[in-house]
Each structure stands twice: as C-alpha cells, then as structure tokens.
C-alpha positions in Angstrom: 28.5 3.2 -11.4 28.7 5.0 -8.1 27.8 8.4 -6.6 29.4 9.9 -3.7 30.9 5.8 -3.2 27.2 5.1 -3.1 26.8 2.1 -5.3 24.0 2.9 -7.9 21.1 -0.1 -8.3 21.2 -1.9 -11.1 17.9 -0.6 -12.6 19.2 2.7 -12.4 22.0 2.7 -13.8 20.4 0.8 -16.9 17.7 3.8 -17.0 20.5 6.5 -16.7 22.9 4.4 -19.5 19.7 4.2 -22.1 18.7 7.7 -21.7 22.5 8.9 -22.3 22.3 6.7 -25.1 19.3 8.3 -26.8 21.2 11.6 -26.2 20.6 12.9 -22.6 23.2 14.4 -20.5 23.3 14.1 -16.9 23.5 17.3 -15.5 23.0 16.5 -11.7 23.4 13.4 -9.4 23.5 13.0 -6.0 22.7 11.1 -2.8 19.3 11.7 -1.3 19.6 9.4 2.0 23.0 7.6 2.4 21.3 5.2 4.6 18.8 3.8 2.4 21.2 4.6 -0.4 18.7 6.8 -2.4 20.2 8.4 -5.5 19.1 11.6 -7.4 20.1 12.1 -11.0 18.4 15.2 -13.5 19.0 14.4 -17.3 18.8 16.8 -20.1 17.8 16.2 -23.6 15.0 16.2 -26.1 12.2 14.8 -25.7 11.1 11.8 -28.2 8.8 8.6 -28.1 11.0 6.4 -27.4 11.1 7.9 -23.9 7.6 6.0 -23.8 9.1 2.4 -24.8 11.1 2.5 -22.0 10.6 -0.8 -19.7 13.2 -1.7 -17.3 11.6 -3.9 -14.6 11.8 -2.2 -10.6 11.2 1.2 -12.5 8.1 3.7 -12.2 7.5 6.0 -14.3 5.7 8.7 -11.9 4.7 11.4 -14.9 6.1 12.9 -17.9 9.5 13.9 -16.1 9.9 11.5 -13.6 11.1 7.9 -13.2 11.8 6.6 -9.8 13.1 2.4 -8.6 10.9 0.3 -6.4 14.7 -0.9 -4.9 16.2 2.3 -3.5 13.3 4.9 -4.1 15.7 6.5 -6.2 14.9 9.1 -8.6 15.5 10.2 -12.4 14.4 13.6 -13.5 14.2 14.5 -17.0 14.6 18.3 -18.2 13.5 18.9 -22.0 15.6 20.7 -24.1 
C-alpha cells in the first residue's frame, strides 16, 4: 500500500487492512512528513470490542481513537459512527 508514492510500514498497513475488515472505511490518508515518511489515515465505523483485541506488534494505542507505529510515528484515527 502506498500514499502519495509514500510506501506505508508494514504495521500499518496490517492495522488499516483489519480495521476495514471489521467494517471501517478509510475516509482520509495522507503524508504527514515525507522525510520521515509519516502517514495519516482517519477510519470510520462502529465501534465494538474487538477494537480492544487488537495487537499488532510496533503499534500504540494512544487512547480510545488513536493508534500510532513506533516505525514511522505514523498515525490511525478512528471516528465512531
């Protein structure tokens, strides 16, 4: 997966893949710092409790909303439905 021909990390991408899987839609990406290669993605969907089984190593996950990568400082926002 890229963004803007910015490659995205691979913990990342298996974050964005699982949350589209469990019914989220990504309604923003972008590239925070080309240099560093920092990406910014918001997701959309409802929340459930599998949201709090996810464990993807390299991954944070700041607060309710928020999951960022220890890689690329990369970020996933999550807006409920």
């Amino acid at each position: 997966m890229q963004i803007e021909k910015v490659k995205v990390c691979n913990p990342i991408e298996i974050l964005v893949d699982t949350l589209v899987k469990k019914g989220f839609e990504i309604v923003e990406s972008e590239v925070s710092d080309y240099h560093f290669h920092q990406l910014y993605f918001k997701l959309q969907g409802k929340y459930t409790d599998e949201l709090e089984q996810i464990h993807i190593d390299k991954i944070k996950k700041i607060d309710d909303t928020t999951f960022s990568c220890s890689c690329h400082w990369s970020i996933v926002e999550l807006i409920y439905k």
